[in-house]
Each structure stands twice: as structure tokens, then as C-alpha cells.
C-alpha positions as CSV (number, residue, x, y, z in Angstrom):
1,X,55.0,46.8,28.6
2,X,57.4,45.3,26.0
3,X,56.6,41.7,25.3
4,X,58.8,39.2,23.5
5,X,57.5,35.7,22.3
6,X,59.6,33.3,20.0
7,X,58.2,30.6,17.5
8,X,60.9,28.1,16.2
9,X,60.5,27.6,12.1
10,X,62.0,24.5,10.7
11,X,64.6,24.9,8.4
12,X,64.6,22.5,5.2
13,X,68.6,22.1,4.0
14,X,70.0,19.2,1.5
15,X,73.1,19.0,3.9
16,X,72.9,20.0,7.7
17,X,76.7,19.7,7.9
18,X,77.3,23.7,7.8
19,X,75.0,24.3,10.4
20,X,76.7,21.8,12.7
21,X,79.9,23.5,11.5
22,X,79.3,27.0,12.1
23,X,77.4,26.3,16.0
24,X,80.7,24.5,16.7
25,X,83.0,27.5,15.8
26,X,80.9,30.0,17.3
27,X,80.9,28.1,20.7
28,X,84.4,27.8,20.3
29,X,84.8,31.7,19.7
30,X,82.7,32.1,22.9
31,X,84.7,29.7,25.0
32,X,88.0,31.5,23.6
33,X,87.1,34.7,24.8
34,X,85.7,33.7,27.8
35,X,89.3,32.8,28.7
36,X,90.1,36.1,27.4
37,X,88.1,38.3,29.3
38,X,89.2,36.0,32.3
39,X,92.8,36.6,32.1
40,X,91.9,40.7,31.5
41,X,88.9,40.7,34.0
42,X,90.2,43.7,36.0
43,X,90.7,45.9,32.8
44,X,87.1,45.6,31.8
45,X,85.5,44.6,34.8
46,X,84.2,48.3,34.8
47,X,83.3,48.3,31.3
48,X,80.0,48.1,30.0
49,X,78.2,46.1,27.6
50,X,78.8,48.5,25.2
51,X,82.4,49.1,25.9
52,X,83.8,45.5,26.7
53,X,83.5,44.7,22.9
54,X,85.7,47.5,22.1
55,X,88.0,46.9,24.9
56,X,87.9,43.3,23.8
57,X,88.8,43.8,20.1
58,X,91.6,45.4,20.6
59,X,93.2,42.6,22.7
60,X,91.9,40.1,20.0
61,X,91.3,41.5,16.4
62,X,94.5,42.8,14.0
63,X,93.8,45.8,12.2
64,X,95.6,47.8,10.5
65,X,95.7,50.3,13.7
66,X,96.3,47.2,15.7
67,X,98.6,45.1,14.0
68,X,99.9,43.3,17.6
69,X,97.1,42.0,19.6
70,X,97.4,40.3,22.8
71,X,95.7,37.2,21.4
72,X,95.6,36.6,17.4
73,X,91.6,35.8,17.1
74,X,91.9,35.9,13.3
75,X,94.5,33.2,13.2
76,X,92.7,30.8,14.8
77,X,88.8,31.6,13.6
78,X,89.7,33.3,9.4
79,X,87.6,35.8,7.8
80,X,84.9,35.1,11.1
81,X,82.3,37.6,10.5
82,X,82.1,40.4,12.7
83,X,78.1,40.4,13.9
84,X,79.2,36.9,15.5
85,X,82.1,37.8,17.0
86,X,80.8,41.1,19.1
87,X,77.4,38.7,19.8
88,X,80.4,36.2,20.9
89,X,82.4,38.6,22.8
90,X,78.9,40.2,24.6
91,X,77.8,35.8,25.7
92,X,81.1,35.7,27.2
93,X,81.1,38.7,28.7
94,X,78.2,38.2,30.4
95,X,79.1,34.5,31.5
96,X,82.5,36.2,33.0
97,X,80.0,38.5,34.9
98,X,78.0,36.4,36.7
99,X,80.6,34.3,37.7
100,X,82.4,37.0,39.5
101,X,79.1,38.2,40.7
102,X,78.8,34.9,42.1
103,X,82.7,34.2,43.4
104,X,82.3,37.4,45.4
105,X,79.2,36.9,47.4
106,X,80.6,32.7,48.3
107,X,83.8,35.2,49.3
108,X,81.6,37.3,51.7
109,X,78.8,35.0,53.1
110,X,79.0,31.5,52.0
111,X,82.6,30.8,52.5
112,X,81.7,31.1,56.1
113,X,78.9,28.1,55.7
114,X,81.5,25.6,54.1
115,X,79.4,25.7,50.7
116,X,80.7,25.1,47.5
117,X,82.8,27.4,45.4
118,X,81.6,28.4,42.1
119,X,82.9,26.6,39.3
120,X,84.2,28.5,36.0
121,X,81.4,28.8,33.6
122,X,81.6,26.4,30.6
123,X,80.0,27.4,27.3
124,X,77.5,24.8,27.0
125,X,74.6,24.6,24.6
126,X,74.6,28.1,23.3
127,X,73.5,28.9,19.9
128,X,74.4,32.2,17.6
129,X,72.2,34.9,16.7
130,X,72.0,35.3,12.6
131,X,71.7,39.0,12.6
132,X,69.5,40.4,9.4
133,X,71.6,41.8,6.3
134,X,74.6,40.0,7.6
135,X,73.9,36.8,8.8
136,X,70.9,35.8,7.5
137,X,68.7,37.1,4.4
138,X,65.2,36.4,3.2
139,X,64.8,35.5,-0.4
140,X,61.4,35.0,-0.4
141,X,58.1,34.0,1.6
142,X,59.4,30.2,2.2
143,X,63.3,30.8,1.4
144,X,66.0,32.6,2.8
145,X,70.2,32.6,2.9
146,X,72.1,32.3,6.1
147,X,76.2,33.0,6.0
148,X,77.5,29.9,7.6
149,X,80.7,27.7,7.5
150,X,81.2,25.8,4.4
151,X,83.6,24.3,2.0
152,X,86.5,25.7,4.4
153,X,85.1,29.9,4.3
154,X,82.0,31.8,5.2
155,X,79.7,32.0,2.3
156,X,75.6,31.5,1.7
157,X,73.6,28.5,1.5
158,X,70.0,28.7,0.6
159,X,67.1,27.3,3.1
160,X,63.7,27.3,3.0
161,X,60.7,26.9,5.9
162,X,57.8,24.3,5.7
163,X,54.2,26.7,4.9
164,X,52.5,25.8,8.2
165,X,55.1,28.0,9.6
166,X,55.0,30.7,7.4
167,X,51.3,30.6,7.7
168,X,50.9,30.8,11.5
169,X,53.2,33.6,11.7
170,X,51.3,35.7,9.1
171,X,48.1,35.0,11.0
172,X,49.4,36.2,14.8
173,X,52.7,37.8,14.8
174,X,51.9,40.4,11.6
175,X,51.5,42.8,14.5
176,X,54.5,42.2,16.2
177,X,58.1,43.2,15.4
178,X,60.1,40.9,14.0
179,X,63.7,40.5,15.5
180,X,67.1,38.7,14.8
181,X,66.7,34.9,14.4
182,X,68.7,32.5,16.6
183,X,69.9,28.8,14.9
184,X,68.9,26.1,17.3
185,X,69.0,22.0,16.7
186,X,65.9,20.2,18.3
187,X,66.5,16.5,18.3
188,X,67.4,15.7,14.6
189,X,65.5,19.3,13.1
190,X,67.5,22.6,12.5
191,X,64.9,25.4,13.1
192,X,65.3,29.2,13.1
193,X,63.9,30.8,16.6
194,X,62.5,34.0,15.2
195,X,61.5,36.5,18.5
196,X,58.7,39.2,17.9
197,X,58.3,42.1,19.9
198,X,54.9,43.4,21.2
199,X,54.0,46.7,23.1
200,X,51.4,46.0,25.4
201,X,49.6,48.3,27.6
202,X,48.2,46.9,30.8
203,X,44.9,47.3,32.6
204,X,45.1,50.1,34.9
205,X,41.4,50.0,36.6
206,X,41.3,51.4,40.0
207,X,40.3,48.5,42.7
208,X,36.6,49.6,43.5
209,X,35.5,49.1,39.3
210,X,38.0,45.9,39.2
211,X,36.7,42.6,38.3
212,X,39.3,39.4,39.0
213,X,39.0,35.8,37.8
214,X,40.1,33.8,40.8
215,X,42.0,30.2,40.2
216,X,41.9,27.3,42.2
217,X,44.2,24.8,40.3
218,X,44.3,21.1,41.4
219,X,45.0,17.9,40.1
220,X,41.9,15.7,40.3
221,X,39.5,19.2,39.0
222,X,42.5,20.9,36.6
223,X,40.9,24.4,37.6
224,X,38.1,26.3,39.2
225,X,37.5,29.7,38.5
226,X,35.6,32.3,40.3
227,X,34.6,36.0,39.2
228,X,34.4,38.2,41.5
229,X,34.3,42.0,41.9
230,X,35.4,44.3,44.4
231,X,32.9,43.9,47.0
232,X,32.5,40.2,46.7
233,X,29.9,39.7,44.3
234,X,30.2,36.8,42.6
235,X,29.7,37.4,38.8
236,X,30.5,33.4,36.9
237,X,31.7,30.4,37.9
238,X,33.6,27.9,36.0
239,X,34.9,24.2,36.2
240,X,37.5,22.7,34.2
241,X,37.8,18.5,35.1
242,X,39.6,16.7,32.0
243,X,38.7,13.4,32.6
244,X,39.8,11.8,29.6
245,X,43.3,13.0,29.5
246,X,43.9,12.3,33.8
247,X,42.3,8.5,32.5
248,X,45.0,8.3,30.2
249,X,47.5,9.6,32.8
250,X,46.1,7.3,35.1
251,X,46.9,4.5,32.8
252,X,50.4,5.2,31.7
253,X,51.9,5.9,34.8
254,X,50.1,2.4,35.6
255,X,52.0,0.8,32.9
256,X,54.5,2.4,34.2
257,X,54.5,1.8,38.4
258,X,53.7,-2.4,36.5
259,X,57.1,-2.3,34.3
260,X,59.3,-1.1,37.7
261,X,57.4,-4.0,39.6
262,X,58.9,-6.0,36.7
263,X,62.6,-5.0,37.2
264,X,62.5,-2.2,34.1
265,X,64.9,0.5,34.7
266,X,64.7,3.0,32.4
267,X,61.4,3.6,30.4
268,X,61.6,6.3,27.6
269,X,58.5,5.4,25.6
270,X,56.3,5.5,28.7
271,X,57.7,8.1,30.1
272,X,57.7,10.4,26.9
273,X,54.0,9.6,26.7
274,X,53.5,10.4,30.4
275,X,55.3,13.5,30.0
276,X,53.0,14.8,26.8
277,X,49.8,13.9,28.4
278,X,50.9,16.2,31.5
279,X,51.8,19.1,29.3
280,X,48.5,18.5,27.2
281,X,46.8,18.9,30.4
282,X,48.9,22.3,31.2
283,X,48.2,23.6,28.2
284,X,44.5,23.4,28.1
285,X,44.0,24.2,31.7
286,X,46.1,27.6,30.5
287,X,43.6,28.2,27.7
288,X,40.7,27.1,29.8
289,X,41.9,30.2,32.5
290,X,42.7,32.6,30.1
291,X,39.6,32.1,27.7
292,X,37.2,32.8,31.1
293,X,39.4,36.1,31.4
294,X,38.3,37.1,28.2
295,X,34.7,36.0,28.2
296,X,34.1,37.8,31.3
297,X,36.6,40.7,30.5
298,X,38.6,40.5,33.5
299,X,40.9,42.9,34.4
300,X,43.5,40.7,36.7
301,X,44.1,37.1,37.1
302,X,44.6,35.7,40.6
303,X,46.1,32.4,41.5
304,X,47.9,31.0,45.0
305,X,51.5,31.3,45.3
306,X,52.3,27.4,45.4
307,X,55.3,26.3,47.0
308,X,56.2,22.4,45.5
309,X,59.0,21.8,47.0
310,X,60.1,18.3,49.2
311,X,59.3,15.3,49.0
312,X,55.5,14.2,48.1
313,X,53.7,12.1,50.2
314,X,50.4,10.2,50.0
315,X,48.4,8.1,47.2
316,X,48.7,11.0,45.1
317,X,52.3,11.2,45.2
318,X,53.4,10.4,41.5
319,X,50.3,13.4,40.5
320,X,51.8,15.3,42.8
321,X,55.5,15.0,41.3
322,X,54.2,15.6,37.9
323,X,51.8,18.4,38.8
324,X,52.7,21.2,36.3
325,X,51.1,24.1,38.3
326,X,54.5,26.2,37.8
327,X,54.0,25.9,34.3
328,X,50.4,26.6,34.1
329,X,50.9,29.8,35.8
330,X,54.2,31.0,33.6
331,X,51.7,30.1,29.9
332,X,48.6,32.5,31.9
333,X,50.9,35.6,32.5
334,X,52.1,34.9,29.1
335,X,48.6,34.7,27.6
336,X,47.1,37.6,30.3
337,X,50.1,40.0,29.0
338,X,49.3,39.5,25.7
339,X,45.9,40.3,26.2
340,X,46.2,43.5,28.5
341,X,45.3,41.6,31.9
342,X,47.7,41.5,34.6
343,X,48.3,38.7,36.8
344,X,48.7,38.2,40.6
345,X,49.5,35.7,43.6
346,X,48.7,35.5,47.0
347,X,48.9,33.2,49.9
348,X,47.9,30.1,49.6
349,X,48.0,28.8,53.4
350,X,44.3,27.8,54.3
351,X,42.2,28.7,51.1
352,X,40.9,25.1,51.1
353,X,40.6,24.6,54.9
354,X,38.3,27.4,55.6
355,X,34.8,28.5,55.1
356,X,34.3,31.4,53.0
357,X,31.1,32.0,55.2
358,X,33.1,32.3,58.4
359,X,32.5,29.8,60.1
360,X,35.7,28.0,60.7
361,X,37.9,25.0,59.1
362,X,35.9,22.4,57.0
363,X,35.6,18.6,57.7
364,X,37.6,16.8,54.2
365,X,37.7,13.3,53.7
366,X,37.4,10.6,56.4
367,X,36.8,13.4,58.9
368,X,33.1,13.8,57.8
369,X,30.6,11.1,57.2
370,X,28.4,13.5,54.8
371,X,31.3,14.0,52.0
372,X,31.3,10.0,51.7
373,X,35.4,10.1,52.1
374,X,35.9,12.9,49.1
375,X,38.1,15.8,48.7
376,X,36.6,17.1,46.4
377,X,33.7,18.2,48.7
378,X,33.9,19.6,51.9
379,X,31.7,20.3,55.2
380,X,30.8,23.0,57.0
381,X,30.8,23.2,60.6
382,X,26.9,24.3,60.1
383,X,26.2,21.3,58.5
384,X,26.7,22.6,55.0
385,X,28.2,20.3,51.9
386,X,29.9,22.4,49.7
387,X,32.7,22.4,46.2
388,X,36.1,22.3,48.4
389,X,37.7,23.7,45.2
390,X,35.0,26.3,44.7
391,X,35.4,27.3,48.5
392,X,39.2,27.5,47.9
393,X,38.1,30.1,44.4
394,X,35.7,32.2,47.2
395,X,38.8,32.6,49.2
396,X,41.4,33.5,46.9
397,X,39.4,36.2,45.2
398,X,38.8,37.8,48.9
399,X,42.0,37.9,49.8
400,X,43.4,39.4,46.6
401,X,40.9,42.1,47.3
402,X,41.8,42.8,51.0
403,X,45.3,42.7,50.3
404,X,44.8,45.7,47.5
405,X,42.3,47.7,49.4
406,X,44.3,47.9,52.6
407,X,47.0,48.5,50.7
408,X,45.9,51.7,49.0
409,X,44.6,53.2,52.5
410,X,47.1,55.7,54.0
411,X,48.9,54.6,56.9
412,X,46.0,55.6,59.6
413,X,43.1,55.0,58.1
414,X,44.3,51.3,57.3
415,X,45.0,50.6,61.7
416,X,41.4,52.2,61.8
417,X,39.8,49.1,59.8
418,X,41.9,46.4,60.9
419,X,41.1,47.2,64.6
420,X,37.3,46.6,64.0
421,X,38.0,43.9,61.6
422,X,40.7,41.9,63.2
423,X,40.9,39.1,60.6
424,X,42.0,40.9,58.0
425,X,45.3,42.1,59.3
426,X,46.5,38.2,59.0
427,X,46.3,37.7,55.5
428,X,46.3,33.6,55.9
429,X,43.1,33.8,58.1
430,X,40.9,35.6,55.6
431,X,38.3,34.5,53.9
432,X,35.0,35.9,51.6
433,X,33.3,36.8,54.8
434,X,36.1,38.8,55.9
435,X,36.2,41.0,53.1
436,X,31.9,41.3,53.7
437,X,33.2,42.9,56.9
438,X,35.8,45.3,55.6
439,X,33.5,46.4,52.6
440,X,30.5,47.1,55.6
441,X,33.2,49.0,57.8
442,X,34.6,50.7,54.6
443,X,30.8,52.0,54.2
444,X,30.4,52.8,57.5
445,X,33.5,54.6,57.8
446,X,32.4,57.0,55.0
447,X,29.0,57.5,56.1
448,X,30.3,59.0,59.2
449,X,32.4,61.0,57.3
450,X,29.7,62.4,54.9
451,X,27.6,63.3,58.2
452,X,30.6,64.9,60.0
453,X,31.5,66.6,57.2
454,X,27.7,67.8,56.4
455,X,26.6,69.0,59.9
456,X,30.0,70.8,59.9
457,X,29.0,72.9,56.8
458,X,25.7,73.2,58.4
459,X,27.4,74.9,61.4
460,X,29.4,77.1,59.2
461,X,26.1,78.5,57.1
462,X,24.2,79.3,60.2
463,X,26.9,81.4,62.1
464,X,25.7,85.3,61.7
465,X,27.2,87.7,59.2
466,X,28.8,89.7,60.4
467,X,31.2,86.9,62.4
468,X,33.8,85.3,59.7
469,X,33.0,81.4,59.5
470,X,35.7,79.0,60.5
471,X,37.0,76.2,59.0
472,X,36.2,72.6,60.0
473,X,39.8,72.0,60.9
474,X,39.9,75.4,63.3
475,X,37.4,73.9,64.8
């Protein structure tokens, strides 16, 4: 699996002006060809990536082959180097694409439903691609030249990057391949986005020898994690609760909810500092998951597919709306690629709400007197007072397993053990117990099989001589 991870290094430049210079023309160069490739779309519609810049060229560029272009490029845009105008030609290209990609299906379906017509792309916020030897050169560990727009031509200016930069890419990405840079602008900071490539090779463990850390994530408890093998064993269990930074959460969006009471509109201070502490707390909870994958090398990460959308409800509403769990989950496929694991999601409908013992939906909250009006405890319908989130962990683990068990069975054999375990055919229904009872039929099943198969061979070896022996399946 070819991975690709970028880390931004700032650049350090007496006068920024160039910069800001050459992103202007090269958006510029990308919105005049986008008009270009519009006004030509059916002569390269059918062209490729490859082709369209070729096709492209000669519409745009004079040479000496093509001294009469459709459109004079080089009049408007002198001496424009040619890395950035093919890299401008492919953006474009591709924006022109999925535009008519879009126009045509509102053409075919949506047109029909009143929606709204796709509006012609715009070029935006894009950023060029300084392509090595050409574009951009390094003169040394902290200093390099990039071939930007200044004093009226395209010439070299000299940069360098800050060490801590330097320094964290020699430590982690000396493995990896280094790629083309791409100049961005962060706020009031110019930074080079360098992108390495990595070849991993994922785990490939067969279900019966696989072990899974299973991930409850929540807001009050940031995560609870659960290994568990194939057959339900339960090999560690751990809890990740970041009290300090949810108390500091607590209190900004406090502040906050006390300046709206107050009339305040518009609160970037508070807000900024709401919004760090959040991604703090994403970004440890990540770490936290990924770090008990390791420790207890896991082979696959399992967390519920979480659907966020529509309005939040409740005294946990503005959690709720800042709940990053999208986020968590993109930085652990990140991390669990990087380090061989794969990753995986499944239902989430009912993990909390039932037992992983069988024995039905638990009592949360108000609705039981023994959990003293917490959620973060739950009761059994035998009486029992257990970790909701822990519960939720059991469940999600089970169902990972059932789902990938059944799903390697041929056809037959897979009817076979859902009719004598019925739960697990509804995938929202199951729970730890449930995979208990497909592990015991699973068993079962194979003992028979072994005895069938052994008496038959018994049969076979007392028949006499002299008669040929048949076959278990001409019997």
C-alpha cells in the first residue's frame, strides 16, 4: 500500500512579495486555461491526462512548429516556465472534468428533482507545485532556491527553513521518498508542503489467529478500548478519560455560552481556544488508540461507523457539535497504515444499549435507580452494574468478528449457522454472547464433520479385498 504524508516547512525570505507574485500568476494561468479547455471541451474531452497537455499546448503555446495558436499564452504570461504551465494545464483540466462529470448526471437525474445546476468551477485557493531541478533547488541542509516571479522575469531567490523542521524530517521521513514541494501561505507564514512517499505492507492474518483492538469513543470517557481475539477472549482493556483538557473545554465554552448571554456576536479569541482544546483532545485520543495497537500488537483496528449528522439535542448539545470523532478516526487509519494495521467499521446501532451477556437492553440514566442517574454506567436486566462504554467495546469487537467469519463461509455453510444462531444474521442485534454461540456451533459443526468423515474411512478399511472401496461421496 502506497502511503503519502505531507509536513509543511516554513520558509524564511527577506521579501515575501515574489511568493505572493508568482501564486497570483499561476492561478491566473489556471483560470486562463480553464476557459480554454472550456471553449475546446469536445476536442479533448476524450483525451487523457497525458494527452490534454499536448492537445492543450498546441492551442496555447507558439513554437516555432506552431507559430499561430488559437490563444497566445506567451503574450500574456512571458518566459512562464514550462513545469508550471503543464502542472497548470493538468489543475484545469481536471476542474473542467469534474464539472462536466457533474453537469451531466444534474442533466440525467437531478434536473428532474428541481435541484440546482452546477456552477462553473472557479480557481480558488490553489497553490503551484515547485518541481525539483526546475522549480525549486536545494543549496544546502537549511537553504534552498525556488524560481519565482521577480523584478518583472522568472529568476532564483534564495530561502532557508527554521532547524526544528529540518530536524524532525531527518528523524521520521529518512525512510520515505521525498516528492515535489507545493508553496502554500498559512496566515502570515510561507511554508513549503514537502509530501513523502511510503510503501507499506498491510497485515494479512487469517481471522481465526487475528487479534482486534475495539474502540468505543465518547465524549465524557475520550475512548475505551477492548482486545479481543477471535473467539472472544478478552486479552487488555484500556480507558482513556482526559479530564483536564474536557475541564478546560468545559470552561471556555462557558465563557463563551456567558459572552452570547451578554449580546457578543462574534468571539474569535474564545472560540480559537475552544477549537485547539478540541483538537488537542483528538489528537491524543488518536495516540492513545493507536499506541494500545502497538502495545498489544494488533492486527486491525475496529471502531463504529458514526453517523453525525442533524441537529443535536440535549445538555450535551454544544459537546456534541464539537465532537471530533470524524477526525479521530481519519489521524487512526493514518497512524494504523503507517504502522501495518488495518482499520475497520461497523454498525454502530445498539452497541451501548445491549448486554454483551445476552440478556437484553440495559437500564441508563434515570431509568435505573442503581446507576445513581449516570451514563456512564449501565444495568443489567439481571441486576448487574456494569462500564456502559466498556459494554459498548464487548459489542463492537463481536460484531467485527461475526461479520468476517460469516463472511468467509461459502454460501451454504453460512445459512447452516445462522439458522441455529438466529441473532447473528441481524448484524445490529449482536452482541459478545452471540459470537459465544457461533464460535460453539462453528465447533460443533466440525466435530461432526471429523466423526462423519472418520467412521466413513472406517467403513472404507473394513470392506474385503477383493471388493474395490468406494468413495465417501459414492456413497
Amino acid at each position: 500500500m502506497k502511503l503519502i504524508s505531507t509536513y509543511g516547512v516554513r520558509l524564511h525570505l527577506a521579501d515575501t512579495k515574489p511568493l505572493t507574485d508568482t501564486v497570483r500568476l499561476y492561478r491566473e494561468a489556471v483560470s486562463f486555461f480553464l476557459d480554454v479547455i472550456e471553449e475546446h471541451w469536445n476536442t479533448v474531452c476524450d483525451c487523457t491526462s497525458k494527452t490534454v497537455k499536448c492537445v492543450t499546448e498546441l492551442l496555447t503555446h507558439k513554437t516555432s512548429h506552431n507559430p499561430y495558436p488559437t490563444h497566445n499564452f506567451d503574450e500574456r504570461f512571458p518566459n512562464f516556465p514550462c513545469y508550471l504551465r503543464r502542472a497548470a494545464i493538468a489543475e484545469a483540466f481536471g476542474m473542467a472534468s469534474s464539472y462536466h462529470s457533474n453537469l451531466n448526471k444534474w442533466l440525467e437525474v437531478d434536473k428532474k428533482t428541481h435541484d440546482k445546476k452546477p456552477s462553473f468551477p472557479k480557481v480558488g485557493n490553489i497553490s503551484p507545485t515547485l518541481y525539483n531541478g526546475n522549480c525549486f533547488m536545494r543549496t544546502g541542509v537549511y537553504a534552498a532556491k525556488l524560481k519565482v516571479w521577480v523584478r518583472n522575469t522568472w529568476d532564483w531567490v534564495d530561502v532557508t527553513f527554521r532547524k526544528t523542521d529540518i530536524t524532525y524530517i531527518q528523524h521520521h521521513c529518512s525512510f520515505r521518498k521525498e516528492c515535489a514541494p507545493t508553496l502554500r501561505k498559512r496566515g502570515k507564514n510561507w511554508e513549503l508542503d514537502f509530501p513523502f512517499e511510503e510503501n507499506v505492507k498491510l497485515q494479512t492474518t487469517p481471522v481465526e489467529k487475528r487479534r482486534i483492538v475495539a474502540v468505543d469513543l465518547g465524549i465524557n470517557n475520550a475512548a475505551t478500548c477492548c482486545v479481543m481475539e477471535s473467539d472472544g477472549a478478552v486479552v487488555g482493556r484500556e480507558f482513556l478519560s482526559l479530564t483536564t483538557d474536557n475541564g478546560s473545554l468545559n470552561h471556555t465554552l462557558a465563557l463563551i455560552k456567558r459572552a452570547q448571554r451578554s449580546g457578543a456576536r462574534q468571539m474569535p479569541e474564545l472560540w480559537a481556544k475552544a477549537n485547539g482544546i478540541n483538537r488537542s483532545i483528538a489528537e491524543k485520543t488518536a495516540t492513545f488508540i493507536v499506541n494500545t495497537a502497538v502495545l498489544y500488537d494488533a492486527d486491525v483496528v475496529v471502531m463504529e461507523h458514526l453517523d453525525l449528522q442533524g441537529k443535536k439535542k440535549g445538555s450535551k448539545r454544544h459537546h456534541l457539535a464539537l465532537w471530533k470523532a470524524k477526525y479521530v478516526q481519519k489521524l487512526v487509519e493514518d497512524k494504523c497504515h503507517h504502522n501495518g494495521m488495518r482499520i475497520s467499521t461497523i454498525c454502530a446501532w445498539n452497541t451501548s444499549r445491549l448486554a454483551f451477556d445476552g440478556s437484553g437492553f440495559v437500564k441508563r440514566g434515570r431509568l435505573s435507580e442503581k446507576t445513581g442517574g449516570s451514563y456512564s454506567v449501565c444495568e443489567f436486566t439481571t441486576g448487574k452494574v456494569y462500564n456502559c462504554d466498556l459494554n459498548a467495546s464487548y459489542n463492537i469487537g463481536a460484531r467485527y468478528f461475526i461479520r468476517e467469519i460469516l463472511g468467509s463461509m461459502p454460501e451454504r455453510a453460512r445459512l447452516l449457522l445462522e439458522a441455529k444462531v438466529p441473532l447473528a444474521a441481524r448484524r445490529s442485534t449482536c452482541t459478545l454472547s452471540t459470537l459465544y454461540d457461533l464460535r460453539a456451533a462453528i465447533d460443533e459443526q466440525a466435530r461432526v464433520c471429523a466423526e462423519r468423515t472418520m467412521s466413513g474411512e472406517a467403513r472404507a478399511s473394513d470392506a474385503p479385498k477383493g471388493q474395490p472401496r468406494m468413495s465417501l461421496t459414492a456413497r
